[in-house]
Legacy VTK file of the C-alpha trace (Angstrom):
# vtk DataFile Version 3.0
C-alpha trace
ASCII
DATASET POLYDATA
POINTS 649 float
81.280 101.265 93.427
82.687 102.708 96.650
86.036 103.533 97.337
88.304 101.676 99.690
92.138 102.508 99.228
94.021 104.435 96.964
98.381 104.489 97.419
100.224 106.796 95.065
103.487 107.222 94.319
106.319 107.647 91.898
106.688 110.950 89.784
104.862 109.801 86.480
101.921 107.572 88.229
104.136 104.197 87.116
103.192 102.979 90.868
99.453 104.151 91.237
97.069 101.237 92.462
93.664 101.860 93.312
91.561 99.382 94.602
87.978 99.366 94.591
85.065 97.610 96.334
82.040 96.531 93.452
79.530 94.993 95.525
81.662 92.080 97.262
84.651 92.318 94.709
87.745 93.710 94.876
90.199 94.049 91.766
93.276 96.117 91.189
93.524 99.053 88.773
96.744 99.381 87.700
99.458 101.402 85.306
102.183 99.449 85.024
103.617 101.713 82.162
102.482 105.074 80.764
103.446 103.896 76.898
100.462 103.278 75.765
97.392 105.043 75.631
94.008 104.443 74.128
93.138 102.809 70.887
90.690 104.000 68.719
88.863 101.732 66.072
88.408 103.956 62.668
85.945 102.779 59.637
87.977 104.683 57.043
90.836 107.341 56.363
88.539 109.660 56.980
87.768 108.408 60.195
91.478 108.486 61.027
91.731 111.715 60.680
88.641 112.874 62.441
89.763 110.909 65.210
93.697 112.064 65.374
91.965 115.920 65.341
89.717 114.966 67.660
92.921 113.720 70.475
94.975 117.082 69.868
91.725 119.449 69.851
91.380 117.475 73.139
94.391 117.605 74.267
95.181 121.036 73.806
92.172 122.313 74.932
93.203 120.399 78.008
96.064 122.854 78.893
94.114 126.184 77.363
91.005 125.560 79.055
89.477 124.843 82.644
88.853 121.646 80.683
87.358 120.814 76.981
83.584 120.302 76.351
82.922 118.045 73.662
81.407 120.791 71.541
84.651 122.921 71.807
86.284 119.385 70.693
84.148 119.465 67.702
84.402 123.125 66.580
88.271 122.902 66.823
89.022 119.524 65.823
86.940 120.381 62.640
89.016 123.528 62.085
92.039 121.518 62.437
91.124 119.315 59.561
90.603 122.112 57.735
93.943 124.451 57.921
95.922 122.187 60.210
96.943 121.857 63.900
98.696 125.587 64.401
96.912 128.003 62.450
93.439 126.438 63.684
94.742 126.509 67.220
96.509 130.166 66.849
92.873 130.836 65.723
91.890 129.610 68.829
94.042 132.144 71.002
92.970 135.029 69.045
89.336 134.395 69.232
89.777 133.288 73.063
91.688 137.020 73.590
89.483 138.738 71.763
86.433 137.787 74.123
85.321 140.738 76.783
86.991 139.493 80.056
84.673 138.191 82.791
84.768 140.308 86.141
84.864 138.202 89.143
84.147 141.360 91.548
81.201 142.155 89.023
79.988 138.187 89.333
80.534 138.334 92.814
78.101 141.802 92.897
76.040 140.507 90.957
75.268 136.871 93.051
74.963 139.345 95.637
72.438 141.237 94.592
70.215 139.008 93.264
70.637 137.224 96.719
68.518 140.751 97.965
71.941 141.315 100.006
74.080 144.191 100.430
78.102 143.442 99.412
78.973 145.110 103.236
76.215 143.335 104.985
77.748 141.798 108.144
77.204 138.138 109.759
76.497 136.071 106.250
79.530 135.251 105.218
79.279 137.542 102.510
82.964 136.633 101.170
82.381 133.399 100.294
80.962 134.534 96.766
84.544 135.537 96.720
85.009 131.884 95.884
81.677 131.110 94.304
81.984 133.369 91.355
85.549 131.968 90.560
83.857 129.046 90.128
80.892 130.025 88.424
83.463 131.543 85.671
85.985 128.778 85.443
83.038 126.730 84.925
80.636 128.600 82.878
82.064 131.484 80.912
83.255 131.624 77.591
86.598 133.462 78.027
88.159 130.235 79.178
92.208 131.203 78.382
92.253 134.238 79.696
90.927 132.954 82.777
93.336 130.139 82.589
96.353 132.727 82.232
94.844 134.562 84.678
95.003 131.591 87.280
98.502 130.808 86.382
99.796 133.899 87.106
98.087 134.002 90.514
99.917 131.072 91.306
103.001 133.393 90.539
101.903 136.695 91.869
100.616 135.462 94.579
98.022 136.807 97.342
95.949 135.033 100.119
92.759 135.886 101.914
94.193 134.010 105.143
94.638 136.244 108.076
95.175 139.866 106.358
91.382 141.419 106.883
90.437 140.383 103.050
87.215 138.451 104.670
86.069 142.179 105.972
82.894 143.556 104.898
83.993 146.873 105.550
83.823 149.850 103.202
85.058 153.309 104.072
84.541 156.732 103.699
87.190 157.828 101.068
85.746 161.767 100.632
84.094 163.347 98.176
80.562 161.029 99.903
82.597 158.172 97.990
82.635 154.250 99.769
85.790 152.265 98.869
85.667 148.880 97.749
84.792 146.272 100.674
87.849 144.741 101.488
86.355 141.387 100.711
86.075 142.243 97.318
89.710 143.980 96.798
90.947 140.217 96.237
88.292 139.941 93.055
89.453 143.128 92.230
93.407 142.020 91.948
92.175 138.621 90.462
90.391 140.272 87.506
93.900 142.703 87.233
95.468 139.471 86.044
92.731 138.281 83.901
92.772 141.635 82.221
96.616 141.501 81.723
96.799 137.966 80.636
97.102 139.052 77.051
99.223 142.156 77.991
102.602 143.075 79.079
104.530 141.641 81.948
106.523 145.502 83.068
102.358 146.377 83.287
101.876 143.330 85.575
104.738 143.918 87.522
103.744 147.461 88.312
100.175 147.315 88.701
100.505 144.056 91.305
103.240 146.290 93.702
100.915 149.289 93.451
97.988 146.930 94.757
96.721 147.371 98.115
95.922 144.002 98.261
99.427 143.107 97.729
100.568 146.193 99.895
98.963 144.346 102.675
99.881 141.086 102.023
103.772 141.852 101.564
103.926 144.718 103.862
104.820 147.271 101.317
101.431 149.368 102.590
102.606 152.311 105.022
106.348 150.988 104.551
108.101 153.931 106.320
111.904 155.166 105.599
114.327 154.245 107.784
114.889 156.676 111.290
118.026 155.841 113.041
116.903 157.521 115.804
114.128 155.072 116.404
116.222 151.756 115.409
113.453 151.759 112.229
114.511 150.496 108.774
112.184 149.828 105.628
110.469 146.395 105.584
112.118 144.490 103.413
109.280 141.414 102.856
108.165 142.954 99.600
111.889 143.579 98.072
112.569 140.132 98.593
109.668 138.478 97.276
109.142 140.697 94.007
112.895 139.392 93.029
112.869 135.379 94.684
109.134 135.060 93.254
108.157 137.254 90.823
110.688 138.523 88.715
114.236 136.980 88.496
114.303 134.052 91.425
117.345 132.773 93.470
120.115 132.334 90.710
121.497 133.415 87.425
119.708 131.465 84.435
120.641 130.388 81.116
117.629 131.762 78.502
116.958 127.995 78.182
116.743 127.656 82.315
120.256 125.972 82.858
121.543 127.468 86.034
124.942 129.307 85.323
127.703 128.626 88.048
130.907 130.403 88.790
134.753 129.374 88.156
134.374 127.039 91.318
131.305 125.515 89.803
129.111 127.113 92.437
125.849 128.801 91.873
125.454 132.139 91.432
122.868 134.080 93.387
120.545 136.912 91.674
121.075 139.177 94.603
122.340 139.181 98.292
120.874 140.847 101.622
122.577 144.194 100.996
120.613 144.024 97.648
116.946 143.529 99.883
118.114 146.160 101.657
118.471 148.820 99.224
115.367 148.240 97.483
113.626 147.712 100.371
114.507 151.671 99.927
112.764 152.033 97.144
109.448 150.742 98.695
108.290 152.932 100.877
105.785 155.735 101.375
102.908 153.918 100.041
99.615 154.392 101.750
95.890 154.087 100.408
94.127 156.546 97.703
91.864 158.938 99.286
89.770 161.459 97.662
90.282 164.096 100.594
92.738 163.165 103.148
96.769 163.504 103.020
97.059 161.301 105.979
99.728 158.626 105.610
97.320 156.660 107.748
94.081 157.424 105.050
92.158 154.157 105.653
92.052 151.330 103.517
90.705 151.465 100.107
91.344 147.682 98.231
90.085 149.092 94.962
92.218 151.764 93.955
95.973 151.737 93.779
98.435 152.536 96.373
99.526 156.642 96.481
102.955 158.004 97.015
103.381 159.546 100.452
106.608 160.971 99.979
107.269 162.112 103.665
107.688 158.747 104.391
109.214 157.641 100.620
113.300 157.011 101.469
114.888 160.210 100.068
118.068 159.138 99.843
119.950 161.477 102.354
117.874 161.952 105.371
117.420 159.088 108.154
116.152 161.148 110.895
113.785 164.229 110.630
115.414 165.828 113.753
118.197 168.048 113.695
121.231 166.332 116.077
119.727 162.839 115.661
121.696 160.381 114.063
121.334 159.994 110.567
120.103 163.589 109.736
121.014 165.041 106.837
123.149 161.726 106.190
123.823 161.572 102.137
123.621 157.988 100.798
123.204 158.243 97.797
120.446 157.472 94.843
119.698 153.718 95.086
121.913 151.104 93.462
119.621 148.002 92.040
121.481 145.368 90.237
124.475 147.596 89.214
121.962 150.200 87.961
122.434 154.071 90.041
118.396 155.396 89.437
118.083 159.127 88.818
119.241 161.556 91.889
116.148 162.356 93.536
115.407 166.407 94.238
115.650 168.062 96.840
112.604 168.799 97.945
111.336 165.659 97.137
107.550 165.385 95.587
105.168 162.491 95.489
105.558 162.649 91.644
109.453 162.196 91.943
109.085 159.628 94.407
106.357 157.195 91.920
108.682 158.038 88.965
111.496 156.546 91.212
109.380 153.496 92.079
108.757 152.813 88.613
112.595 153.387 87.418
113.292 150.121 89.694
110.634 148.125 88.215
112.086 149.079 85.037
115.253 147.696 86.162
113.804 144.862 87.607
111.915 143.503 84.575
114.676 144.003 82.250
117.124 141.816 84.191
118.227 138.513 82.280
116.701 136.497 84.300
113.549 137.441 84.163
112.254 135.549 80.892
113.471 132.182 81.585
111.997 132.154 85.156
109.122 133.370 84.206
108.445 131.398 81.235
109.026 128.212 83.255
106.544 128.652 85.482
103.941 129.611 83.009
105.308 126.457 81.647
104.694 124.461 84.411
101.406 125.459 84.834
99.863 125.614 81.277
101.686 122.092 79.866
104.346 120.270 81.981
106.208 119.970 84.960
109.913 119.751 83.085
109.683 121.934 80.228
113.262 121.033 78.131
116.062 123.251 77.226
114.830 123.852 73.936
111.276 124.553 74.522
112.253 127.068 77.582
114.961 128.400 75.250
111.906 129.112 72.496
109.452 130.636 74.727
112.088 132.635 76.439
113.248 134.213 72.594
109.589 135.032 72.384
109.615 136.951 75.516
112.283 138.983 75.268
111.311 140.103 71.562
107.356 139.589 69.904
108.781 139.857 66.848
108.092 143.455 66.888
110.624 144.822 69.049
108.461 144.335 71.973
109.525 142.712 75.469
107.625 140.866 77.808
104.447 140.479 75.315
102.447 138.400 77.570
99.976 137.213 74.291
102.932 136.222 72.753
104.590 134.260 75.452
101.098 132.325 76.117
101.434 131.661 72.251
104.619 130.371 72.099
104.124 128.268 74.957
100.632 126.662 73.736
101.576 126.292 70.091
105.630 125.119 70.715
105.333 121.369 69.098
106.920 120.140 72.896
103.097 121.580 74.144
101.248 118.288 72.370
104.489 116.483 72.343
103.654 113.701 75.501
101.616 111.942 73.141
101.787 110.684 69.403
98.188 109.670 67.674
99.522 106.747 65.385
97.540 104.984 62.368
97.955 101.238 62.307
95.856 98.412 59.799
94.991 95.486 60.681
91.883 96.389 61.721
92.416 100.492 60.364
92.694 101.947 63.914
94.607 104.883 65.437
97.231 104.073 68.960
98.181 106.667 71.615
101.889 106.197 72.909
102.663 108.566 75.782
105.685 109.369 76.614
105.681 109.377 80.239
107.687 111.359 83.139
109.709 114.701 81.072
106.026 115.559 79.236
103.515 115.285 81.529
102.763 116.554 84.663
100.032 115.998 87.774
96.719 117.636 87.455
95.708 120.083 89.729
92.964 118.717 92.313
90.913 122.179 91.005
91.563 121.531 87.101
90.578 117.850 87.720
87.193 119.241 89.309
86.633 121.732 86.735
87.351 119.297 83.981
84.920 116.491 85.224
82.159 119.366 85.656
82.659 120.765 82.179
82.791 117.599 80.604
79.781 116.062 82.053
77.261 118.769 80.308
76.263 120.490 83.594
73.171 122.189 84.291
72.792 124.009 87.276
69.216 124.213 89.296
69.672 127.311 91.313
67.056 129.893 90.934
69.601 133.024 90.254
70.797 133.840 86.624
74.158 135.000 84.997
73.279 138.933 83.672
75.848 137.979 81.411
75.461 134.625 80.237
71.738 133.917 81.091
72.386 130.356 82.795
71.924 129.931 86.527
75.041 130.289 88.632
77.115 127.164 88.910
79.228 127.745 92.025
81.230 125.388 94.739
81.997 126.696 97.884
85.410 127.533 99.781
85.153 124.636 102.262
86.201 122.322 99.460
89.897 123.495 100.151
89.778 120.754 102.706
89.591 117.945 99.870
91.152 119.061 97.470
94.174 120.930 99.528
93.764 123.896 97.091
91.003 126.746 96.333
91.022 129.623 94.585
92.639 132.958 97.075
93.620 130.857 99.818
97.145 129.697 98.848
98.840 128.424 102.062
101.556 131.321 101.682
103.088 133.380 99.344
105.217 130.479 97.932
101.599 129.322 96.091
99.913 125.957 97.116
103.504 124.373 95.598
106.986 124.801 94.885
108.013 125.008 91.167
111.266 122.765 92.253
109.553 120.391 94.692
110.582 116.598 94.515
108.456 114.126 96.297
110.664 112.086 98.595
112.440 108.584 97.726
114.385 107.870 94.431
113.004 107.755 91.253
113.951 104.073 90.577
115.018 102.599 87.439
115.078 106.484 85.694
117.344 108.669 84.956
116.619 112.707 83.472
117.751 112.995 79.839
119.938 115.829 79.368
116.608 117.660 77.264
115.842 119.237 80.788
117.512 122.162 82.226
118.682 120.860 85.846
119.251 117.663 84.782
117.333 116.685 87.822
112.559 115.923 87.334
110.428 118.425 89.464
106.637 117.220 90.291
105.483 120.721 91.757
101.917 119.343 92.110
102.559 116.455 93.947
103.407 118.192 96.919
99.484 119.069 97.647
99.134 115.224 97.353
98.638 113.802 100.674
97.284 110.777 101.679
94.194 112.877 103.474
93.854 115.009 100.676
93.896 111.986 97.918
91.143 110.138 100.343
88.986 113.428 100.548
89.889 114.340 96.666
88.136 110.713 95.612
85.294 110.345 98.380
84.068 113.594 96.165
84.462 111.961 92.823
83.214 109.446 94.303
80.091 111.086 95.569
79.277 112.748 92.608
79.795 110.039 90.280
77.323 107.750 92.262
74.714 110.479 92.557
75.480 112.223 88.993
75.535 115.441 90.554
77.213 117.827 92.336
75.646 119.385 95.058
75.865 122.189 98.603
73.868 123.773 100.646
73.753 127.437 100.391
72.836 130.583 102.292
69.311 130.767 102.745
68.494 126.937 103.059
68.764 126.856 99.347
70.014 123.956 97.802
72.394 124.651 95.002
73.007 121.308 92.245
75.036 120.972 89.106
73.409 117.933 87.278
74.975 115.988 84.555
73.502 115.177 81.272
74.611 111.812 80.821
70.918 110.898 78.832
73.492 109.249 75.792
75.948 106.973 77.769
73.106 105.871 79.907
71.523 104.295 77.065
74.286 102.762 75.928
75.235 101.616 79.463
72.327 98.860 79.020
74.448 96.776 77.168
77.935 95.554 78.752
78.767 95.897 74.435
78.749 99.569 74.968
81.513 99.801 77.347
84.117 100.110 74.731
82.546 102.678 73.392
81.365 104.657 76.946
85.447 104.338 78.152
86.219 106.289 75.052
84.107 108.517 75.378
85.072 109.513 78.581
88.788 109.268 77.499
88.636 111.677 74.585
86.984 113.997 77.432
88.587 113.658 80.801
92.387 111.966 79.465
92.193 113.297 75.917
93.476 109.751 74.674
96.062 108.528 77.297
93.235 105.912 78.697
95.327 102.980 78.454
93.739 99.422 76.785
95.493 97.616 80.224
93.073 100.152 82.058
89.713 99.672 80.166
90.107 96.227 80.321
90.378 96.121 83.842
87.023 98.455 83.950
85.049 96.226 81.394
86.720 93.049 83.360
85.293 94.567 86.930
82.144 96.018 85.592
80.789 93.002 83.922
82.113 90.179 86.392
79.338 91.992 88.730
76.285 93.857 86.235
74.518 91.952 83.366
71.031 93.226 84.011
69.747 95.907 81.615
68.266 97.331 84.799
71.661 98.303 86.105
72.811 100.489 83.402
73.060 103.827 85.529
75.678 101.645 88.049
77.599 100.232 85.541
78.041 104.030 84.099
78.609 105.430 87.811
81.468 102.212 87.947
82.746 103.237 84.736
83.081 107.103 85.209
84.466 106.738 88.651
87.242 104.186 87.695
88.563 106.570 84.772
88.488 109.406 87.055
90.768 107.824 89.552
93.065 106.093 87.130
96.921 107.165 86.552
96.217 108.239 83.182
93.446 110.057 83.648
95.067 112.058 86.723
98.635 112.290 84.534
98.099 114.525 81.845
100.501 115.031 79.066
LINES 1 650
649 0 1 2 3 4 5 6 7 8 9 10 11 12 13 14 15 16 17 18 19 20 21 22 23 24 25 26 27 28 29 30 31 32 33 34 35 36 37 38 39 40 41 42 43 44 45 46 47 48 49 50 51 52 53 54 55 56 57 58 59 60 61 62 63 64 65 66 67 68 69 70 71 72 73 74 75 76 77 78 79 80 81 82 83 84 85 86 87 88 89 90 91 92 93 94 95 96 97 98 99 100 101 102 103 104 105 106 107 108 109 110 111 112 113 114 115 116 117 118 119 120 121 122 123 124 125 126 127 128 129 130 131 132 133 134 135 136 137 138 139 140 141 142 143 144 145 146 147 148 149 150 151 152 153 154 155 156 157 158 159 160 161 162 163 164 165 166 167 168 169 170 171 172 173 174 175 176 177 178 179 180 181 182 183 184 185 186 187 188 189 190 191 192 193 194 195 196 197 198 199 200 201 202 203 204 205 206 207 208 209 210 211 212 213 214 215 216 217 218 219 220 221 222 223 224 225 226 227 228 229 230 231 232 233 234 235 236 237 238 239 240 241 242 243 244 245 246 247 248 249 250 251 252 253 254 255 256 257 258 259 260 261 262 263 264 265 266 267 268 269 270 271 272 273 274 275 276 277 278 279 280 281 282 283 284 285 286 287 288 289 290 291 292 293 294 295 296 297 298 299 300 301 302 303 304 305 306 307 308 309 310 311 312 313 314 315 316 317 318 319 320 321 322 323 324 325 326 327 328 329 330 331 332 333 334 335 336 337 338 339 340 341 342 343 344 345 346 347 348 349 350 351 352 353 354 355 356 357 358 359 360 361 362 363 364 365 366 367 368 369 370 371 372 373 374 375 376 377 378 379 380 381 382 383 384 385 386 387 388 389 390 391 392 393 394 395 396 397 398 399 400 401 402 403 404 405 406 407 408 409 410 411 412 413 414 415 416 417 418 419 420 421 422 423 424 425 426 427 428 429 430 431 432 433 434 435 436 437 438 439 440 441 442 443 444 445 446 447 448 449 450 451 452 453 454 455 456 457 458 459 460 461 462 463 464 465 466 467 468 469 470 471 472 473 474 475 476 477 478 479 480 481 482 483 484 485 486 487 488 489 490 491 492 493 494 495 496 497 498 499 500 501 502 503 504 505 506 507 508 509 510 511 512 513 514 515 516 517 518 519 520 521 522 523 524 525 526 527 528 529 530 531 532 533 534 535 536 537 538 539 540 541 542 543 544 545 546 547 548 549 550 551 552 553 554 555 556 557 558 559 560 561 562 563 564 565 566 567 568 569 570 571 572 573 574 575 576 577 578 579 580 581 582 583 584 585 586 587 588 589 590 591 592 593 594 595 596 597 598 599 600 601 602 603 604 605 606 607 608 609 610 611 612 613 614 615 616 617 618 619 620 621 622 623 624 625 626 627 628 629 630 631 632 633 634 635 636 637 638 639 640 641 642 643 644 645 646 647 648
């Protein structure tokens, strides 16, 4: 089956077509409504309830994981039967949290050196295992929430490798005969900061990403100077206006349920205002790399070790020129002012240690502001479940943010919790017993609970699913199985890797709309705006859908993934499809093949109208027994690129 066409369009996939070409026919796969999902045929009551287990292990191992293996299906959905939906899956967390966290700087060392390189070696594109041990761990390793946490919140906090020196290979002297980290690596090194605080506190988060060089760099905070008058210099402010429009408190006031407040006039109310950049643009400076030996505000770079205070160059609050007669010397302007909060009078003279403890009063501030739960709860939201979390569901997760029950604020385990566990989580779709045959029906419910797939989950999901085995010669120290990597230059296809986010505003907006009308709907008043956001849909293109399914396509027909490496070497994931393949010699088995790969790859929301249309294509053109491997490379293909496969809810 080769691909021809595919148009998309419409928030909830109610308009996807996409046509196909098998052999010298074309026919139309369509979802003309998202009601309906699967149907699944049940001998007994027994079998009913295995099979309803079986749809929410799947589906909310969907959202927790890089996508569910059918083992993980098994082990929870057999918990589930056995002390219900929430306590197995709170289980789940705990278990998931409780696993060491994988490194990707020591998986990225590691490919290296079993690759007989050196991780400062010049002219090998030595960061692209950067990107190949993200992979290999979103693919392979066990810890699969944290690392799904961990790549939501880099979608929040967010850095990218393009054109700020993180593709370097440099390391540097940092005294004491001591290397720093090659910049290459200083990306891994923030990346596996937010795995390690995915089950931690967001004031920890907050401060450890500002003191990151990486993030120094990125944001200009790094060597931020005070202001001199003298020289027409002022602070940069990049950094003081992205911590508060990105990663703390956003544009306007919230409601703890996400409802934007408005004024007396009905107006929106903004969280702060340029003077408000300003002053705590203030507060960042005099930040300059850790050094073992050197005081030098110009110390070089050192990615793996966070920023120092410099307070020579830290904003003292009085003095903005160093010379005597220059303007601004010895002007007094006060301790800095950050969202009605005066921090602590700073002494005269001032010391690094003064200056840090300053720095972390305003974070202090920062992440206690109101707004800073429901914002950031939404976008975890968004990215771990749906696109339009409601008022109630924000309102829930927000509560469990600003207290864990303990007295504790900003509990990041308890936030992921509430968010996975809230009944809204698994509400998109309802597993319903029928008679008449004894059978269980999926009803979606369409546009406010579900959301687009990322191109990279929908990669990482077919991989996992498809029981991959990887032929490349170098081994996991961890794991023991052979390093399953993709390389960067799939960023191309899928308009999205892993580090290279096209700015700091992530590979999407959390507000973006695709363009036209949304005909013939209209929001409920469950959502906060009273307006549908489809924040995935803006990496949808019509080049990146074509290149997104020439690669499904490619794999599907060849059962493999595979690239070349360094070296020559040849690196392919295989799938283990021995099972369907056998049933694939008999057009009977299709049924039972489609739901197999439903309960995998759309954990149930495989509509009947869809698998007939497969069945109806595949057998109009295969009969032989011969031809079972192309009527499963038809089949796998055509659930890939349906609407309900790519609409998850």
């Amino acid at each position: 089956m080769r691909y021809q066409r595919s148009l998309m369009c419409g928030l909830d996939g109610r308009s996807v077509r996409s046509v196909f070409l098998l052999g010298t026919a074309i026919f139309l796969l369509t979802s003309a409504s998202l009601s309906y999902g699967g149907t699944f045929e049940a001998a007994s009551r027994g079998d009913v309830r295995k099979i309803r287990s079986d749809l929410r292990a799947a589906q909310f191992l969907s959202k927790a994981t890089f996508g569910p293996t059918q083992e993980m299906i098994d082990s929870l959905s057999t918990r589930i039967r056995q002390v219900g939906y929430r306590r197995a899956c709170g289980e789940w967390i705990d278990n998931q949290f409780a696993l060491p966290s994988s490194s990707h700087e020591q998986v990225a060392r590691d490919m290296v050196a079993q690759d007989n390189r050196t991780v400062t070696e010049a002219s090998v594109g030595i960061a692209n295992y950067r990107y190949q041990a993200w992979w290999h761990i979103a693919l392979t390793r066990e810890d699969q929430l944290r690392q799904k946490v961990a790549w939501a919140l880099s979608q929040i906090f967010v850095i990218s490798d393009s054109g700020t020196g993180f593709n370097n290979n440099t390391a540097r002297n940092i005294g004491d005969g001591e290397q720093s980290l090659p910049d290459w690596l200083g990306m891994s090194d923030y990346y596996d900061l937010l795995v390690n605080h995915a089950d931690g506190n967001y004031r920890d988060i907050l401060g450890d990403v500002t003191f990151h060089e990486c993030m120094g760099i990125y944001l200009s905070a790094y060597r931020n100077r005070k202001a001199d008058l003298s020289k027409g210099r002022w602070p940069d402010e990049n950094y003081a206006r992205e911590i508060m429009q990105l990663f703390s408190i956003g544009l306007y006031k919230l409601r703890q349920d996400g409802r934007l407040k408005v004024n007396d006039q009905g107006e929106l109310i903004p969280t702060y205002d340029n003077e408000g950049i300003t002053e705590l643009a203030r507060l960042f400076t005099g930040f300059k790399s850790q050094h073992n030996t050197s005081t030098s505000f110009y110390a070089g770079r050192n990615f793996g070790a966070p920023m120092q205070m410099h307070y020579q160059e830290h904003d003292n609050n009085k003095a903005y020129s160093d010379v005597p007669g220059e303007p601004g010397y010895g002007t007094n302007v006060g301790s800095k002012t950050i969202f009605g909060t005066t921090l602590t009078a700073l002494p005269d003279p001032l010391t690094n240690e003064a200056a840090l403890a300053e720095v972390n009063e305003g974070l202090d501030v920062i992440a206690a502001h109101e707004n800073v739960p429901p914002f950031i709860c939404r976008l975890l939201i968004q990215r771990l479940v749906k696109s339009n979390p409601s008022r109630g569901y924000t309102r829930r997760v927000t509560r469990k943010f600003r207290d864990n029950g303990q007295g504790v604020r900003g509990d990041m385990k308890a936030v992921i919790k509430a968010i996975l566990l809230d009944p809204e989580a698994v509400r998109g779709q309802r597993a319903m017993r029928k008679r008449d045959p004894l059978r269980i029906e999926v009803v979606t419910r369409g546009t406010e609970h579900s959301r687009l797939r990322e191109p990279i989950q929908r990669v990482t999901a077919l991989i996992r699913a498809l029981r991959p085995s990887s032929n490349y010669a170098k081994t996991d120290s961890v794991s023991g199985v052979p390093f399953m990597a993709l390389v960067g230059g799939l960023r191309d296809d899928l308009g999205q890797m892993p580090f290279r986010a096209p700015s700091v505003f992530n590979y999407y907006l959390p507000d973006y709309q695709p363009p036209g009308d949304l005909i013939g709907y209209r929001p409920s008043q469950r959502v906060p705006r009273e307006a549908i956001f489809a924040p995935e849909y803006q990496v949808l293109t019509a080049v990146t859908s074509n290149r997104t399914i020439n690669r499904f396509s490619s794999w599907t027909r060849n059962l493999n993934v595979r690239y070349n490496m360094r070296d020559g070497v040849q690196l392919k994931i295989s799938f283990d499809l021995t099972p369907e393949l056998e049933l694939a010699k008999d057009n009977a088995n299709l049924p039972e093949i489609l739901r197999r790969f439903d309960l995998l790859l759309c954990h149930g929301s495989l509509s009947e109208e869809t698998k007939s249309s497969i069945i109806s294509a595949i057998t109009s053109e295969s009969t032989a027994e011969s031809q079972n491997q192309e009527r499963l490379e038809e089949a796998l293909l055509a659930v890939l690129l349906s609407p309900d496969c790519a609409i998850e809810e």
